[in-house]
Structure formats: structure tokens, C-alpha cells
C-alpha positions as a printed NumPy array, in Angstrom:
array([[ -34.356,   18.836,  -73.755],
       [ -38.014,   19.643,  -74.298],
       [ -40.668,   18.081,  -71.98 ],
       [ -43.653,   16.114,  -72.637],
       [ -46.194,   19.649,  -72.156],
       [ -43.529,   21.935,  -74.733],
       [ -44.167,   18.961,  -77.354],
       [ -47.426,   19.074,  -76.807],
       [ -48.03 ,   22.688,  -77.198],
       [ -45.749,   22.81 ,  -80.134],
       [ -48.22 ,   20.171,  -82.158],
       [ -51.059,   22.115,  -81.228],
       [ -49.573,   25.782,  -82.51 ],
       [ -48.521,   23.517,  -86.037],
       [ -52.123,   22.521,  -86.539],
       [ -53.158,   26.202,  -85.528],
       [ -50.879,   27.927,  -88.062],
       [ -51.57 ,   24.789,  -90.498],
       [ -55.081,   25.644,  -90.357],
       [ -54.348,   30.093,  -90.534],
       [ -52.996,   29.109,  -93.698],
       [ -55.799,   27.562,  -95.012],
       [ -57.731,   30.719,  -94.258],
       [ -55.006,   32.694,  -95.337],
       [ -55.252,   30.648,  -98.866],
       [ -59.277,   30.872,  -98.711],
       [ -58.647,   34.55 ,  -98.822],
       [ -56.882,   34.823, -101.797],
       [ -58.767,   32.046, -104.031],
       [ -61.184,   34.239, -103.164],
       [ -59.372,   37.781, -104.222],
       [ -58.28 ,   35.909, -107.642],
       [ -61.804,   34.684, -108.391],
       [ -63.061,   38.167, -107.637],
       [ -60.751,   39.822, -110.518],
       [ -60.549,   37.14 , -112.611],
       [ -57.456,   35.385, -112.2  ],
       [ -58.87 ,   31.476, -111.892],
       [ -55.652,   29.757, -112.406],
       [ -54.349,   31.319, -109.695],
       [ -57.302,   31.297, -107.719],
       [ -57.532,   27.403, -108.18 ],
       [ -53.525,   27.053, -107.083],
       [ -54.824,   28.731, -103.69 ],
       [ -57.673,   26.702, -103.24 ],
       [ -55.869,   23.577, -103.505],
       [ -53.207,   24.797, -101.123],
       [ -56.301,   25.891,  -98.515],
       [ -57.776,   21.968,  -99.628],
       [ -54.646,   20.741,  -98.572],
       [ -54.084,   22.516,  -94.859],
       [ -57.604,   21.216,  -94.135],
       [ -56.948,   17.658,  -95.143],
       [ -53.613,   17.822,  -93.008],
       [ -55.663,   19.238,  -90.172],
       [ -58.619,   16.865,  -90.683],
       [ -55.834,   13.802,  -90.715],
       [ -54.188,   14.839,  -87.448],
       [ -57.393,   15.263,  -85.676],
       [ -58.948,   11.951,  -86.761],
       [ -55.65 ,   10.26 ,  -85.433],
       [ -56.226,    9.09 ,  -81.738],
       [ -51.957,    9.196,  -81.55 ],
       [ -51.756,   12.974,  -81.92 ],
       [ -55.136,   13.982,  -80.485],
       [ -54.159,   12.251,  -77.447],
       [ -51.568,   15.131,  -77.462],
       [ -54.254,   17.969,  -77.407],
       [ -56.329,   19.415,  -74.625],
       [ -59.8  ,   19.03 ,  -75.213],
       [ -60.601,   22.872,  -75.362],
       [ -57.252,   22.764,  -78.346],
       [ -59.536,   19.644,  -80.564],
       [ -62.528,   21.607,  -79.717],
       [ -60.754,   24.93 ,  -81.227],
       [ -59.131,   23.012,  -83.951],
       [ -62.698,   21.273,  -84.805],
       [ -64.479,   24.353,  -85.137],
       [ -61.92 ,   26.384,  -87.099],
       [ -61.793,   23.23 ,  -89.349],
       [ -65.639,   23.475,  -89.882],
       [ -65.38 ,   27.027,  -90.703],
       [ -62.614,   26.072,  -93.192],
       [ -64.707,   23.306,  -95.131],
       [ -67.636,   26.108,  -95.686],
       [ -65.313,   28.226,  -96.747],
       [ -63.478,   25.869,  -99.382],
       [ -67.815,   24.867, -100.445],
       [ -68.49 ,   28.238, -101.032],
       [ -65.246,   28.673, -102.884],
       [ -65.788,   25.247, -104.956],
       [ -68.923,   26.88 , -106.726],
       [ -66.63 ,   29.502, -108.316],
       [ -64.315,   26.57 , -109.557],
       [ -67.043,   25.264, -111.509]])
């Protein structure tokens, strides 16, 4: 049976990868926008919107924050504000 600490390590490591894949999907809205391709580009962008509103929803939820460190909502906070510039700067290609 997993303890208390493994649980709590495993919800940190989902909202890490949750929020690599929203980078991961910045990166190629950003490739398909470059070449052309702004269907496609849009279907990534919308994924990457979507890992950041997960992320954003966890985080502003005092039941799963209280199962973060404070050095693991500081991490997550910052790589969440480098994610929204991203998805801005990727918004004024949408348009």
C-alpha cells in the first residue's frame, strides 16, 4: 500500500508532466504556425490551453496544494507563468 509522502509525490510529478506537455504542445503550435499549417497549429494550442488550465485548477485548490511542498507550488507557479506567456505570444499568431 502506498503511503501518505508516495501519494504526494505522485500528484506533484502529474502536474509536472501535465505542465511538460503544455510546453511540449507550445512547441509545436509554434512549428505549425512557422510553416503554415494553422489548423494544426490551433489543435496544439488548445491542447497546451488545456494542460495550463488543469495545472492552474489544481494549484488554486487548497485540497491538492495542501499535498505539495512549498518549493513543488513554487516550481509549479513559475513554470505555469512561463506557460501563459508562451500560449500570449502564441495567441497573436491565432489571430
Amino acid at each position: 500500500m502506498s503511503s501518505q509522502a508516495d501519494l504526494s509525490k505522485t500528484h506533484a510529478r502529474f502536474l509536472q508532466a501535465e505542465l511538460d506537455l503544455g510546453f511540449t504542445f507550445t512547441t509545436i503550435a509554434s512549428q505549425r504556425f512557422e510553416i503554415g499549417y494553422e489548423e494544426s497549429a490551433g489543435k496544439s494550442l488548445v491542447n497546451a490551453e488545456k494542460a495550463f488550465e488543469t495545472v492552474s485548477r489544481f494549484l488554486a485548490d487548497p485540497k491538492h496544494t495542501k499535498r505539495l511542498t512549498d518549493a513543488e507550488i513554487q516550481d509549479l507557479t513559475a513554470g505555469l507563468e512561463k506557460l501563459r506567456e508562451k500560449l500570449m505570444k502564441l495567441e497573436s499568431f491565432r489571430a
